[in-house]
C-alpha positions as CSV (number, residue, x, y, z in Angstrom):
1,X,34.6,-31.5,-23.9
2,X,34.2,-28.2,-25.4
3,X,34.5,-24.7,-23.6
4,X,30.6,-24.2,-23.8
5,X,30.1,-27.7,-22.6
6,X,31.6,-27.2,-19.6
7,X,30.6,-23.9,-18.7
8,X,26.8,-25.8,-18.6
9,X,28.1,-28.3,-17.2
10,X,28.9,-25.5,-14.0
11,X,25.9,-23.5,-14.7
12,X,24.1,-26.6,-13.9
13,X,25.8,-27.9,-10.9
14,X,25.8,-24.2,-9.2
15,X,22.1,-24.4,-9.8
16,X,21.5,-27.7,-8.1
17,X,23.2,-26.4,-5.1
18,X,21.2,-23.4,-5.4
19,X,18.1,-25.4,-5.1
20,X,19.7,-27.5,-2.4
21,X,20.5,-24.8,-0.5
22,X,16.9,-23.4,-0.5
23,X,15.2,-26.8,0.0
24,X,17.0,-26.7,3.0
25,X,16.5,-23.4,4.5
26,X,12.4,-23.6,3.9
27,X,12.6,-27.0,5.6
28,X,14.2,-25.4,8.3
29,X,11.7,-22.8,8.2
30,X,9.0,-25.1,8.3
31,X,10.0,-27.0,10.9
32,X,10.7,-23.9,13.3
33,X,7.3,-22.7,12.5
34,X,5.5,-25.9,12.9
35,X,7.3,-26.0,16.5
36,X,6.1,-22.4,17.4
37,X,2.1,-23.8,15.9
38,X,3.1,-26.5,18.7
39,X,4.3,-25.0,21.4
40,X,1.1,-22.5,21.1
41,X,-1.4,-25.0,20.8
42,X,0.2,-26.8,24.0
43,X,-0.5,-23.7,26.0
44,X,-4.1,-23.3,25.1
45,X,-4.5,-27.2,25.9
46,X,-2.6,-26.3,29.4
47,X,-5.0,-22.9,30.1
48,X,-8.0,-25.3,29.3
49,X,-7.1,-27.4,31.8
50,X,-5.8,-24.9,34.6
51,X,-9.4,-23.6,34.1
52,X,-11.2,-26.5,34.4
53,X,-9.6,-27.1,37.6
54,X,-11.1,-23.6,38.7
55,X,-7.7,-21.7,38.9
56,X,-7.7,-17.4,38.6
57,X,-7.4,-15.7,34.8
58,X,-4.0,-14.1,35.9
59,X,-3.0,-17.4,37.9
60,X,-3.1,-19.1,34.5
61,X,-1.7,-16.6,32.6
62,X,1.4,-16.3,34.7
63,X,1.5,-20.3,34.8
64,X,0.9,-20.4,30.5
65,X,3.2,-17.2,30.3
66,X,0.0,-16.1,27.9
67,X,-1.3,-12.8,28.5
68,X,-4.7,-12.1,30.5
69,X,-6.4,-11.5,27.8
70,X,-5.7,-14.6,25.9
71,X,-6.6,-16.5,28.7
72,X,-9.8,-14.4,28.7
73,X,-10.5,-15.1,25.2
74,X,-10.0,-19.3,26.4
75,X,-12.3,-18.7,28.7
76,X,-15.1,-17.4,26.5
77,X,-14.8,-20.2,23.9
């Protein structure tokens, strides 16, 4: 195998890892932002409920640990 050969040869494979190495990290970022979308939508499903059972803004907001005025904003939908 010749000198240039081989130096491709590493180009290559440090590029692959390079690719690797950012397929993983966006999965990772996907999957911590796709939690987050979660974890949000959970508590607007939770302040739904607390209000349908006739419970207080800041009640609600202290139980969702969402502010007053998103529980407002709930509320008006």
């Amino acid at each position: 195998m010749t000198y240039e050969m081989r130096m491709k040869d590493l180009r290559d494979e440090a590029h692959a890892e390079s690719l690797a190495e950012g397929k993983a990290q966006g999965l990772a970022e996907g999957k911590a932002e796709g939690f987050a979308e979660g974890k949000a939508e959970e508590k607007t499903a939770t302040a739904k409920r607390l209000l349908s059972m006739g419970l207080s803004v800041e009640d609600i907001a202290k139980a969702t640990s969402l502010s007053i005025e998103q529980v407002e904003a709930i509320k008006a939908e």
